[in-house]
N, C-alpha and C positions, 0 to 999 in steps of 0.2 A: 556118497551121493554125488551125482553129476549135476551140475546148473550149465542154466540155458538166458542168457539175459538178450534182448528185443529191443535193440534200440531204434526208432524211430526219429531221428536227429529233426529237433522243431517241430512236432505234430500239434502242440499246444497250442492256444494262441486265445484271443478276447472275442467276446458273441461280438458278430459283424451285422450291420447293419444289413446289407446285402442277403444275407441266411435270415433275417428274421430276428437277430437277436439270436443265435444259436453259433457255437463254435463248429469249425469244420471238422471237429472228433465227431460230435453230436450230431452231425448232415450225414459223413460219409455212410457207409453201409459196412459194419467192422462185425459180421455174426463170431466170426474166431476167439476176436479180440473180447465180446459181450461175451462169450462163453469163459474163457480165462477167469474174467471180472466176476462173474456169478459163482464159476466154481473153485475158486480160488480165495484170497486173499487180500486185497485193496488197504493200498494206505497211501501218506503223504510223503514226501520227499522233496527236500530243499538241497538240487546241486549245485545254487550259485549262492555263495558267503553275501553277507550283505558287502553294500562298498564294491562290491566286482561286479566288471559288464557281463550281460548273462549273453555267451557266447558257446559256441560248439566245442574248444579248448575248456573250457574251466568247468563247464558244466558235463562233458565227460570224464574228465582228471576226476572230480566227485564220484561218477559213477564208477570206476574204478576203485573206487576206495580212496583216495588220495585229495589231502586238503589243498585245493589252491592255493589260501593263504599261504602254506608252508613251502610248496612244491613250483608255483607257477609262473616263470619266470618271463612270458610271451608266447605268442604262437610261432614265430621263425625258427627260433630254434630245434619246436616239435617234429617240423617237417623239412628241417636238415637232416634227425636221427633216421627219417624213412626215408633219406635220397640218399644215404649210409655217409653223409659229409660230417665230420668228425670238426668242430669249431678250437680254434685254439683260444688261449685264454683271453687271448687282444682282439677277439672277434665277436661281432653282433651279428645275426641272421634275423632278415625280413621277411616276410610273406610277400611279394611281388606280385601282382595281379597284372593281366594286361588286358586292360579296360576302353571303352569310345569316352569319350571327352569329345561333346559337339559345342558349337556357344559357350565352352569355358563351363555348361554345366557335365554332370555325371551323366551318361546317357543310358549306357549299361558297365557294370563292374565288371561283368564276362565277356566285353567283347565278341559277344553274338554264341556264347558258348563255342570258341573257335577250337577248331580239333587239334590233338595233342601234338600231332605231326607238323601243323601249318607255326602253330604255339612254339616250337621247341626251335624252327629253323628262325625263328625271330628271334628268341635268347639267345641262342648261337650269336647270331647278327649283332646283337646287342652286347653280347658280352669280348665279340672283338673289334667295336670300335669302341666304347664306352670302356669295356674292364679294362684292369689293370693290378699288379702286384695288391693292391689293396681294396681292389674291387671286382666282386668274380658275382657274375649268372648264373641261374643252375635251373634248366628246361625241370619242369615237373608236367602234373595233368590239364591238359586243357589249358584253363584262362589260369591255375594256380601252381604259382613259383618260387623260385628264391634269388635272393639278394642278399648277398653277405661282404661286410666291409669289415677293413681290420679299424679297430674303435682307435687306433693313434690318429688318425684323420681327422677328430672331433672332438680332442683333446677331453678321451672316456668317455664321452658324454651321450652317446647312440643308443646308449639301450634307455634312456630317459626322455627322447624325442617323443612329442605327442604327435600321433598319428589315429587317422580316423579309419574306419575300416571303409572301405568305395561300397560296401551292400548297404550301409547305413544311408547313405547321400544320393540315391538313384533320383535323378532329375533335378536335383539341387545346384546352384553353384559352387564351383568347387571351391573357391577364392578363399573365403573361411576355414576351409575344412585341410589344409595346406598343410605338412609337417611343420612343427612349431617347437624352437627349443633351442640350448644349445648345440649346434651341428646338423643342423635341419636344414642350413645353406649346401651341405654336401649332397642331401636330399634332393634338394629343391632343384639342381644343378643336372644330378644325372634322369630326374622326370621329363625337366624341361627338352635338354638333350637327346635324352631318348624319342622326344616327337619330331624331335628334327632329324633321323636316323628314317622314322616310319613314315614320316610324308610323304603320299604320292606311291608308296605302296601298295598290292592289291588286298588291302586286309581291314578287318574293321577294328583292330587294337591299334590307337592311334597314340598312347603314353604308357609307361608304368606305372604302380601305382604301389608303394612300399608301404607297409602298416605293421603292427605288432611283431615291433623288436624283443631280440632281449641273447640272455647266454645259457647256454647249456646247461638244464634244471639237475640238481643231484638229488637221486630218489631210489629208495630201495627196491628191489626187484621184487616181484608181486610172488613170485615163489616163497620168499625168504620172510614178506611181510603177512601173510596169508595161510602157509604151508600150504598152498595147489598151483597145479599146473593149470596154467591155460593159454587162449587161442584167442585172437582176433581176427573178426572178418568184414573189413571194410575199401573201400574204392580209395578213400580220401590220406593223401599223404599225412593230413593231422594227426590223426588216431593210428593209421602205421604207426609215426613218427612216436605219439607214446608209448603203443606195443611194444617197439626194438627195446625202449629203453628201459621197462618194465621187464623186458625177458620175456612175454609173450612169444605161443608161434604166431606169427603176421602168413594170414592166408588166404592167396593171391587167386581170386574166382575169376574165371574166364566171361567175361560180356559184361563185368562190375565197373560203372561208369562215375557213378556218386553221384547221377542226376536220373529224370522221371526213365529215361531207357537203360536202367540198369537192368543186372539178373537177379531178380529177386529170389525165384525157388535157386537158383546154383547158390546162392549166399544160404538161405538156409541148410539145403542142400550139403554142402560145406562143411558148413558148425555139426551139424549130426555126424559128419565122418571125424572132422577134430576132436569130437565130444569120445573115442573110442579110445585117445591117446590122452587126455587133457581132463580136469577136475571141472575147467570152468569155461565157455564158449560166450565171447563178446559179439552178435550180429550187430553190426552197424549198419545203416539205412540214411543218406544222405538226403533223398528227392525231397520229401516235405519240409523239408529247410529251405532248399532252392527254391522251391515253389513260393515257399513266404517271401522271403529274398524280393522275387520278380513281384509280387504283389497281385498274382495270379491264384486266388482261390477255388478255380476250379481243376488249378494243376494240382494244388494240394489237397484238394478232395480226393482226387483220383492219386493221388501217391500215396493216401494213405489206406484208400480202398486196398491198393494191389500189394503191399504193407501188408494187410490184414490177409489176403486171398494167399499171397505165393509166399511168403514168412511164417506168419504165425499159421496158415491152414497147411502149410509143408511140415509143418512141425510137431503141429496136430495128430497128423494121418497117420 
């Protein structure tokens, strides 16, 4: 038997005032989606343990099969295994974001969604005045990066640092929300610096912004735990980042952006041709996260409309 699994990354969410007291599943127009539902099989699912933030890292490691508790070590890490950086043992990887900070508050965490190309000649930038032997950049998609320090810098203590994620804080002050901990001054040093790097730039990332640390998760390969093969197909270096290290094929769709102007039918698209080689096909689908993210619910109407239209109705036909 072949499986097909439809992930919609964040389509959930609480009745908004705005809808009437109705969630934006319940507004969009999902007939694919209604059709599944009726003639299929419906049930509950818990992918976030209690005690863990319910995030796109823990709450897919679940979907995969894989308990957080046991396996999840931070997001930096995940998305070193998809940029193929290989962490030594004295090493933490961050998720790096490069964000606006206006007023000292969060403006935006994506820095205007800035393109990958404009993004990447800034880490460059960044990581030859700021890096160093113990401190390396590493361009990834868009506004999302990496930061990886060797942990003797902070005498171990890096992967322990409390960091807030910048989607959580849009419009907030940042002041509170600040790396906090042992070795959060090495943090706090190269953020700082880094706006002094971008000022006066023509760009709207005006700091870094480093959050969920951690070291290199050890997990069995999804072949060996499972007995199947399978395929991922997603935009977002995250869930790369668990495929490689899972043994998944990671399968790289032409126009797949992990926001509302992705390729929806090429993603399914995709998984139907992976599904000839493979037992088991992971679609991943980024936009209605983003959507929630920005606090735009008629983005994420519409992502999860076109979800429903070029995903599940590609996959239908």
């Amino acid at each position: 038997m072949k499986y097909l699994v439809l992930i919609g990354d964040g389509m959930s969410d609480l009745p908004l005032k705005e809808l009437k007291a109705k969630t934006p599943l319940e507004v969009a127009k999902t007939p694919n989606m209604d059709f599944l539902a009726q003639n299929g099989t419906c049930g509950w699912v818990k992918n976030v343990p209690k005690g863990m933030l319910p995030a796109s890292d823990v709450a897919n490691m679940s979907i995969f099969g894989y308990n957080p508790k046991q396996y999840y070590t931070g997001r930096g890490p995940l998305e070193a295994a998809s940029l193929g950086i290989k962490l030594g043992k004295d090493e933490i990887a961050f998720r790096c974001n490069l964000v606006t900070v206006k007023d000292r508050k969060m403006k935006d965490f994506t820095a205007g969604h800035i393109t990958t190309a404009e993004a990447k000649k800034i880490m460059l930038l960044l990581d030859k005045k700021l890096g160093s032997k113990k401190v390396k950049f590493f361009p990834g998609l868009s506004y999302r990066h990496l930061l990886v320090i060797k942990d003797v810098v902070a005498k171990f203590a890096l992967h322990k640092i409390k960091c807030t994620p910048p989607h959580d804080i849009t419009g907030k002050p940042i002041a509170k929300y600040l790396p906090q901990g042992t070795g959060s001054d090495v943090l706090l040093q190269l953020m700082n610096e880094s706006e002094v790097v971008l000022h006066g730039m023509k760009t709207k990332a005006t700091m870094i912004w480093p959050w969920s640390p951690g070291k290199t998760p050890s997990m069995p390969l999804f072949k060996k735990k499972f007995g199947k093969r399978g395929a991922i197909i997603t935009a977002v270096h995250l869930l790369k980042g668990i495929g490689k290290i899972l043994g998944l094929e990671v399968v790289n769709v032409p126009g797949a952006t992990g926001y509302l102007d992705t390729n929806y039918k090429g993603k399914a698209q995709y998984a139907l041709r992976a599904l000839k080689k493979n037992d088991i096909a992971f679609v991943h689908v980024e936009a209605p996260d983003e959507a929630g993210h920005e606090g735009d619910v008629r983005k994420k109407i519409k992502a999860i409309e076109d979800f429903d239209k070029y995903v599940a109705g590609t996959v239908l036909s």
